[in-house]
DOTI-947214 format. One record per residue (C-alpha): residue in one letter; x, y, z. Coordinates in steps of 0.2 Angstrom, whole numbers, plus 5000, padded with zeros to 4 digits. Example, Ala and Ser with C-alpha at 12.3 -4.5 7.8 and 13.67 -1.06 7.14 Angstrom:
a506249785039
s506849955036
//
This chain:
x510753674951
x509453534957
x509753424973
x510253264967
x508753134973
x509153014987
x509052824984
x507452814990
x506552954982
x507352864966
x506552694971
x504852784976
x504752874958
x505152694948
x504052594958
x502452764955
x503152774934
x503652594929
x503652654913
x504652794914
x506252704919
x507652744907
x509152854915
x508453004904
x506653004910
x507352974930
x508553134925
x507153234919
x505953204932
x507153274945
x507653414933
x509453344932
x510653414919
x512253434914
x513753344924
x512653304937
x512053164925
x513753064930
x513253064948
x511552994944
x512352874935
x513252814951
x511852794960
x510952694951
x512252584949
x512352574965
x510652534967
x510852394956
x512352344964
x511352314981
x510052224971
x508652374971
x508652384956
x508952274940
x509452344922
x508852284908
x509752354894
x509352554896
x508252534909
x507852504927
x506652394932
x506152354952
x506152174953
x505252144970
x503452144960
x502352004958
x501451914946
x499651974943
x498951784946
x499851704960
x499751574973
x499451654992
x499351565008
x497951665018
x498651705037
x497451725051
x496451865053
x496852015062
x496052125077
x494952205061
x494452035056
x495352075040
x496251945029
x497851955024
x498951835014
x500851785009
x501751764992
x501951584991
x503451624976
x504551774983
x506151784974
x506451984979
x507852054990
x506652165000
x505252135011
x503952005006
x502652125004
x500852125013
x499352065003
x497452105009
x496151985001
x494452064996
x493051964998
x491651944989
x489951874994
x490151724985
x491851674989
x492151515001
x492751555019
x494351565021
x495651515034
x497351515042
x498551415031
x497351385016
x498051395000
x497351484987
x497751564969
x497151744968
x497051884955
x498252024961
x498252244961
x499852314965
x499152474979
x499852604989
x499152575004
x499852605022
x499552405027
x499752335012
x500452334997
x499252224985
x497452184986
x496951994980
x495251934975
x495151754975
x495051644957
x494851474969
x495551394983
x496951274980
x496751094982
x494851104982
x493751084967
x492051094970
x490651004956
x489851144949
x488051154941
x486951264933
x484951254936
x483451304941
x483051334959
x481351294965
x481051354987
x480251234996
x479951195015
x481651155018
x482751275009
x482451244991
x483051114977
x484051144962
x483651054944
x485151054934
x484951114915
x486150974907
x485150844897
x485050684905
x485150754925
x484050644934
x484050714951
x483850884960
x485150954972
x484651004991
x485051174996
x484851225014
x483951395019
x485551475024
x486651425007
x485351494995
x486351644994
x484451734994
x484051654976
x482151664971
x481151534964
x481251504947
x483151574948
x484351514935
x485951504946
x487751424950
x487851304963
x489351194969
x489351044980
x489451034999
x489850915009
x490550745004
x489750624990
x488550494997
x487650364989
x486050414995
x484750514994
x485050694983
x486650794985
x486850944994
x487451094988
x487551284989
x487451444979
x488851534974
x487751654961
x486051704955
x486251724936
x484251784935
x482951754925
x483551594911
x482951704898
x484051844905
x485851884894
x486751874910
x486251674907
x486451604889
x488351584889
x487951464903
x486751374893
x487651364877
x489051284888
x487851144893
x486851134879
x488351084868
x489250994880
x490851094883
x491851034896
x491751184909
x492551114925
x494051044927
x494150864939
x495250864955
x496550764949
x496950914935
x496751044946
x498050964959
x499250944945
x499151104938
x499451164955
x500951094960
x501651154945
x503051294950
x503851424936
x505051354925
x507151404930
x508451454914
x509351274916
x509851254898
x508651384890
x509351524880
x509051674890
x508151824881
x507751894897
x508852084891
x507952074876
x506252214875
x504952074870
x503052134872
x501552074875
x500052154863
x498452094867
x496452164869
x496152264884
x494952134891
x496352004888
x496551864903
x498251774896
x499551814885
x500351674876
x501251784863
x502751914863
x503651994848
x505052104847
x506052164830
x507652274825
x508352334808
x509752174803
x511552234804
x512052124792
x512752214777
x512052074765
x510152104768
x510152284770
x508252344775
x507952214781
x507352154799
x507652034812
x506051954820
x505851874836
x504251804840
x503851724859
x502851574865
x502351504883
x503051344882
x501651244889
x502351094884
x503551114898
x502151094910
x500950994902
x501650814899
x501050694887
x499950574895
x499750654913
x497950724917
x498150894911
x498750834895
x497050714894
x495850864898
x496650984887
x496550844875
x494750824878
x494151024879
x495351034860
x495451224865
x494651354875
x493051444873
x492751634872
x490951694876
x490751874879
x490451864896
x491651724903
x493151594893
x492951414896
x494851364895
x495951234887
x496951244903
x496851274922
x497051464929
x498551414936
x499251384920
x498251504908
x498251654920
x500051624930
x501351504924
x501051494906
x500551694905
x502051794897
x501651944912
x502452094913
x504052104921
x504051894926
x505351764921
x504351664909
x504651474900
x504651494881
x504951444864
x505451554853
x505851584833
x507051704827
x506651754809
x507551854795
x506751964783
x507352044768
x506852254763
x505252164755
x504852044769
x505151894761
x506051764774
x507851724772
x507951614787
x507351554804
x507951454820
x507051424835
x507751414854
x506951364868
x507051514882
x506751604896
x505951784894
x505551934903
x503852044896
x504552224895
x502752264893
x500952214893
x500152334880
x498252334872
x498052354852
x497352514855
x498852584865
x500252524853
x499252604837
x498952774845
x501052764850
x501352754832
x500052884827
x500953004838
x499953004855
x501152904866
x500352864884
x501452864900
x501752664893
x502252674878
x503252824878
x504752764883
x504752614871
x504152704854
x505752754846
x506652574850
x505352444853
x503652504843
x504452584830
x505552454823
x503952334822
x502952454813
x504452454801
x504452274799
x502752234797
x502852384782
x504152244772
x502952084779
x501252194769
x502352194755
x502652004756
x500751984758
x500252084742
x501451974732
x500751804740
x498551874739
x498051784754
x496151774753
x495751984758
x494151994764
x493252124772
x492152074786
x492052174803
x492052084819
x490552114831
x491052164849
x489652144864
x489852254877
x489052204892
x488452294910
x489052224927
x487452144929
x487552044912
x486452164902
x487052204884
x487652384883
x488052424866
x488652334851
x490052394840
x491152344826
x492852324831
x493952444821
x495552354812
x496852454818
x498752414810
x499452344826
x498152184824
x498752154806
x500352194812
x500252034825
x499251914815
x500651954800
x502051904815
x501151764818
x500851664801
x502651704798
x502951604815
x501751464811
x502351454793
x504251434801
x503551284815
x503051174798
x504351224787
x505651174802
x504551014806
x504350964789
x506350994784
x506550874799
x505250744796
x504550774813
x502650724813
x501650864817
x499850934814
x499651044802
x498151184797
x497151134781
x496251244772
x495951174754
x494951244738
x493251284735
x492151144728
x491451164710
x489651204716
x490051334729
x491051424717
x489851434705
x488451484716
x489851654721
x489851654701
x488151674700
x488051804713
x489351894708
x488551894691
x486951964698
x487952094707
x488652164688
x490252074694
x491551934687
x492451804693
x493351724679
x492951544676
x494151394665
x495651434675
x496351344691
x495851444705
x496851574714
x496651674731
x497051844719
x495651784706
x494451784723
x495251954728
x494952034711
x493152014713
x493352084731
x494052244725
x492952274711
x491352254724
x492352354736
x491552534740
x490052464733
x488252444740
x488652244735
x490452254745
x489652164761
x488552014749
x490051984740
x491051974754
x489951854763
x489651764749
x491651714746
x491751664763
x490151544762
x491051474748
x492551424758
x492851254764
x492951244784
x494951234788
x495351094800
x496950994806
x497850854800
x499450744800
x499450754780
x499950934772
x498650984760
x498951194760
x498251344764
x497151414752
x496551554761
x498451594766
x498951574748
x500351454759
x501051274757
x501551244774
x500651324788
x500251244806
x499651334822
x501151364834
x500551534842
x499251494856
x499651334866
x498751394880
x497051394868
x497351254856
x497851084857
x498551074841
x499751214845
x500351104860
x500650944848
x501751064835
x502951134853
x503050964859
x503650894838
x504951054839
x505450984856
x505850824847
x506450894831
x507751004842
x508150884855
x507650994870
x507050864884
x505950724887
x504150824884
x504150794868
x503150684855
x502650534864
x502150364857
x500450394863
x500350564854
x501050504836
x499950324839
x498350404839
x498750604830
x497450554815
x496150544829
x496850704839
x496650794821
x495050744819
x494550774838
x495250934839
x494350994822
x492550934831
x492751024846
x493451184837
x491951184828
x490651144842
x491451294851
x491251404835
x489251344836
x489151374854
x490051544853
x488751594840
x487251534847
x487751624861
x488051814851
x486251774843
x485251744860
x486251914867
x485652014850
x483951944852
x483852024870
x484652174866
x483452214851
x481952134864
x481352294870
x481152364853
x480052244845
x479052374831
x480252464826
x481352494808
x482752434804
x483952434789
x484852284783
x485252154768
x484652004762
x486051884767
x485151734761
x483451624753
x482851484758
x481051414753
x480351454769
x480951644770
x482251764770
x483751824779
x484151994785
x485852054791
x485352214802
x486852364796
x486652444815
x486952294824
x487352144811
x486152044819
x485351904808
x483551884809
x482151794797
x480751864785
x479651714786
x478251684771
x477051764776
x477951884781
x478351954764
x476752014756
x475051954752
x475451864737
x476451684735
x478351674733
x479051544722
x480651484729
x482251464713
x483551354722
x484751334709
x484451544704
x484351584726
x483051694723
x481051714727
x479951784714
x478251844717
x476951734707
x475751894704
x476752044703
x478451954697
x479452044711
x481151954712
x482051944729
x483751914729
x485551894740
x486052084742
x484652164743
x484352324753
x482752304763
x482052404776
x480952264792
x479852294806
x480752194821
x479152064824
x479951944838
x481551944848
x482051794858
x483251804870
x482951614877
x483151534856
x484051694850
x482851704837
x482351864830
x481051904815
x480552044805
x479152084791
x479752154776
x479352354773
x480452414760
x481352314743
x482852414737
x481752584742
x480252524736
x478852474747
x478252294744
x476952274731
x475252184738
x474352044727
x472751994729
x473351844740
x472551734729
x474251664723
x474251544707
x475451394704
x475951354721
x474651434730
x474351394749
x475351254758
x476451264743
x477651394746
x479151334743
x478551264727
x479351334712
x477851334700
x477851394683
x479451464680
x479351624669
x480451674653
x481651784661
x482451694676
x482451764691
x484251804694
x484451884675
x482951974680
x483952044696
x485452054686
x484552174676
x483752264689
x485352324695
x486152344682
x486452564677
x487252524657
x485952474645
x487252404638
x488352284648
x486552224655
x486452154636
x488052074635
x487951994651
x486051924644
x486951844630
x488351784640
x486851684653
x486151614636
x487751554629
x488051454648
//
């Protein structure tokens, strides 16, 4: 018979496995069985009695853990000359426990009594029991810059990069931070701000040279004017904020809602949790709850958090650093749904039927409690049967019965045909130093769809509940294709040997039809980029015009208040709607919501342009070093002065210029999209396969060109470069046009039946 483990050796093991918590994994590890189970029992009762430990339905949580982001006051230092720091929050029954700060070379000095908010590691250590690395001193926010720094006799100078700068910045010898000349780096102010002469300031990092990776983000930043530091007054009002209490919330803390994220993920805005219904009239079916940090309760209308936020529209994602929407203190801490830590928010309970359609909803404004953090990657490989020490102990109750859930949601989906398309996502790894590493599409495991299908049913309940109430809100617009795009997709489609019916309204299923009949194709990627050039952008508005792509009526963005402005106007109308408090809809926010519509719709697209810009200049330097070599792609698009090349390896975009192309003149086909050869008759079109020669990689423009090798396999046939209608300096002229168009002439090319190539001839003549 085994010893029964003493209350400490319980509380070591919970606090080394906080995973493995449940009475049955505790039992196992000390190799308890049998009768001695109802001892263990007492024990742990009596652990949570004296307030050791807390128990959350079947399990045992320690609650003396802190938040990963938290606020510190540093203490002096000791004998060692090391730093160590105390919670400013410390709600446990035990021991405030010991913090060291780690230093890095570029963090400010620090001292006795300063305040500061930190990124924590929970370690075993004999001293101390986490380690901190500072995110930023409370209390002082330091102008930041990004230039050039040029050494000079007296230290050196600073040129800022924004357009418009009109003076240099001093930098003494001893705050250079050992930059060279030329040096693109990160400087913040010093001193106080006079009125004369150039400000001082100091170095806080070296980015390198500006053509360097570890640079462009920065550039993008400034070169599109993204709001990238936050003024004073927002920074001192974020923190004083301190973490909402229950009051009149509805608490949810017993209920298993998780948080699944990317690995890289800094906040964590959403939880979701799901269980089979008991209710004997919808058998099958599920009970949804889906989570929310409710921002609104700290970020009031009209204060100066609520203005930036206002301003930024949403927060920027770069793969090197985020520009956020809100302060760390709010993003990373208070607003954060972190494992194991009380947390604000607003919550929708949603019931679904055996085929996922919704029965009903109602949403509460809560308190919750994270059961677990968990990556997309961590969750799939649970439900595939490789449980970690994570997610073991919550696959049969808490993964599970989401999996099962978002089985009846896919069926909803297929009933509804929301717009399916096929495009992977891009991911850039990069080194420590900045450098790209490697870039990979991102696998589309089931636990993302599971999420995003969580999430629109959330978003669809927000504006059905606002709209029933007649509460003002701002919803997501995504409306039809114009006329002109569609037919271009007709046209290429055509081209392709494919169809998209036409004289009938149009329909996400009819897009989807022509989606699965490219799909496995070689023409699956063309004709999947091609329907999502002929969508309209979506944007936000106070007037509900539908989601086409969602194949939805009602739909607004309640999901991410931390990252979209939008998201915060829809809490803060539920907040009216419901009569929670005083923090909701102001005057100032329904008197000018057309202008916060159109606003926010601007700066999410100037963040879309800056994100891409950014992706192109890191693709440009890592293909740099391999300018000569081959590469195999498609033609993703025609213009008069070249050709566009999505590479298959990397999906990088480059050009074909002109003269690029061959020795003879191409005549450029707008309406048809196509180049044809003005000697040989050669016809490029979208969708092509082509083999290039990389010619030019740009790191500084993100530009990247190719010359063409290989047409559909065949190597490029060489005129005599004497051209003939539209010869030189006209070569985007269309000259003569021939018999047989360009695109039928593609058409044909591609085409393997003799005989549907002749009845789609007839059909082009008949058009």
């Amino acid at each position: 018979m085994a010893k029964l483990p003493t209350k400490a050796e319980i509380l070591d093991w919970i606090a080394e496995n906080p995973t493995q918590t449940a009475k049955r994994d505790i039992a196992k590890a000390f190799g308890i069985k049998g009768a001695q189970r109802i001892d263990l029992k007492k024990i742990l009762k009596d652990l949570e009695a004296e307030g050791h430990l807390e128990k959350r339905q079947k399990t045992y949580r320690d609650p003396d853990r802190l938040p990963p982001v938290s606020v510190l006051e540093v203490r002096a230092p000791n004998d060692d000359g090391d730093l160590f720091a105390k919670p400013m929050e410390w709600n446990g029954s035990g021991a405030e426990p010991r913090i060291l700060i780690v230093a890095r070379e570029s963090d400010p000095a620090l001292g006795a009594g300063d305040r500061i908010l930190a990124r924590l590691q929970e370690v075993k250590a004999e001293d101390h029991h986490y380690e901190a690395r500072l995110i930023r001193r409370i209390g002082s926010n330091p102008l930041k810059i990004v230039g050039i720094f040029r050494k000079n006799s007296e230290g050196g100078a600073i040129k800022p990069i924004d357009k418009g700068a009109d003076r240099e910045w001093r930098v003494a010898p001893d705050a250079s931070g050992g930059a060279k000349d030329g040096e693109l780096v990160e400087a913040e102010q010093i001193g106080p701000k006079g009125r004369m002469g150039n400000p001082r300031a100091r170095i806080t990092a070296r980015l390198g040279d500006p053509s360097e990776p570890r640079a462009v983000s920065l550039i993008a930043i400034h070169q599109h004017g993204i709001p990238d530091a936050f003024p004073d007054e927002v920074i001192h009002e974020a923190d004083r904020m301190t973490p909402a209490g229950l009051g009149d919330r509805v608490d949810l803390r017993d209920m298993d809602l998780i948080t699944i994220d990317p690995a890289d993920a800094r906040d964590r805005d959403d939880a979701v949790f799901a269980m089979p219904d008991d209710d004997p009239k919808n058998a099958g079916g599920f009970v949804l709850w889906v989570a929310i940090a409710d921002v609104a309760h700290y970020v009031r209308p009209g204060s100066a958090l609520d203005r930036e936020a206002r301003k930024r529209g949403n927060s920027s994602y770069f793969p090197d650093r985020v520009v956020p929407m809100l302060p760390d203190r709010l993003s990373g801490d208070l607003c954060s749904l972190h494992e194991g830590v009380p947390r604000a928010c607003v919550a929708v309970r949603m019931v679904i039927d055996g085929e996922g359609n919704k029965k009903s909803h109602r949403f509460v404004r809560g308190l919750m409690l994270s059961s677990a953090a968990l990556t997309y990657q961590e969750v799939q490989a649970a439900r595939d049967g490789a449980p970690n020490d994570r997610t073991a102990p919550l696959t049969e109750h808490v993964i599970a019965p989401l999996y099962d859930a978002y089985a009846a949601l896919r069926a909803a989906r297929a009933q509804r045909q929301p717009l399916d398309l096929d495009l992977p996502e891009r991911r850039i790894q990069l080194s420590e130093d900045g450098h790209v590493e490697s870039v990979n599409f991102v696998d589309r495991l089931d636990a993302h769809r599971l999420i995003e299908e969580f999430m629109v049913l959330a978003n669809v309940s927000a504006a059905e509940t606002l709209s029933a109430k007649k509460t003002p809100l701002l919803f997501r617009v995504h409306e039809e294709p114009p006329d002109d795009k569609l037919d271009t997709l007709r046209d290429t489609a055509e081209a392709a040997g494919l169809t998209l019916a036409k004289g009938q309204v149009l329909k996400t299923s009819h897009l989807n039809q022509l989606l699965a009949q490219a799909a496995g194709s070689d023409e699956a990627e063309l004709i999947n980029l091609s329907t999502l050039r002929a969508m309209t952008q979506a944007y936000y508005s106070p007037k509900n015009f539908g989601h086409f792509g969602l194949a939805l009526r009602n739909y607004a963005h309640f999901t991410s208040p931390i990252r979209r402005y939008s998201d915060l106007i829809v809490h803060r109308a539920l907040i009216t709607a419901h009569g929670w408090g005083d923090d909701g809809l102001s005057e100032g926010d329904l008197d000018k919501l057309d202008a916060t519509a159109q606003h926010i719709s601007e700066t999410e697209r100037r963040s879309m342009v800056a994100e891409r810009d950014t992706t192109d200049r890191y693709l440009a330097a890592f293909l740099s070093d391999r300018v000569g070599a081959e590469f195999t792609g498609r033609i993703s698009g025609i213009a008069k002065f070249g050709v566009f090349v999505k590479l298959d390896e990397t999906g990088a975009d480059g050009l074909i210029p002109m003269r690029n192309l061959g020795r003879e003149y191409f005549h450029f086909d707008r309406d048809e999209g196509t180049l044809m050869g003005s000697e040989t008759g050669t016809v490029i079109g979208l969708g092509q396969r082509v083999t290039v020669k990389l010619t030019e990689a740009a790191p500084v423009t993100g530009g990247i060109a190719f010359e063409l090798i290989t047409l559909e396999d065949r190597e490029m046939p060489q005129g005599t470069g004497r051209g003939g209608r539209g010869g030189p300096g006209r070569f985007g002229g269309r000259g003569k046009k021939p018999g047989t168009s360009p695109k039928r002439k593609l058409a044909r090319a591609k085409k393997k039946d003799s005989k549907t190539g002749k009845v789609k001839a007839r059909r082009s003549r008949q058009r």
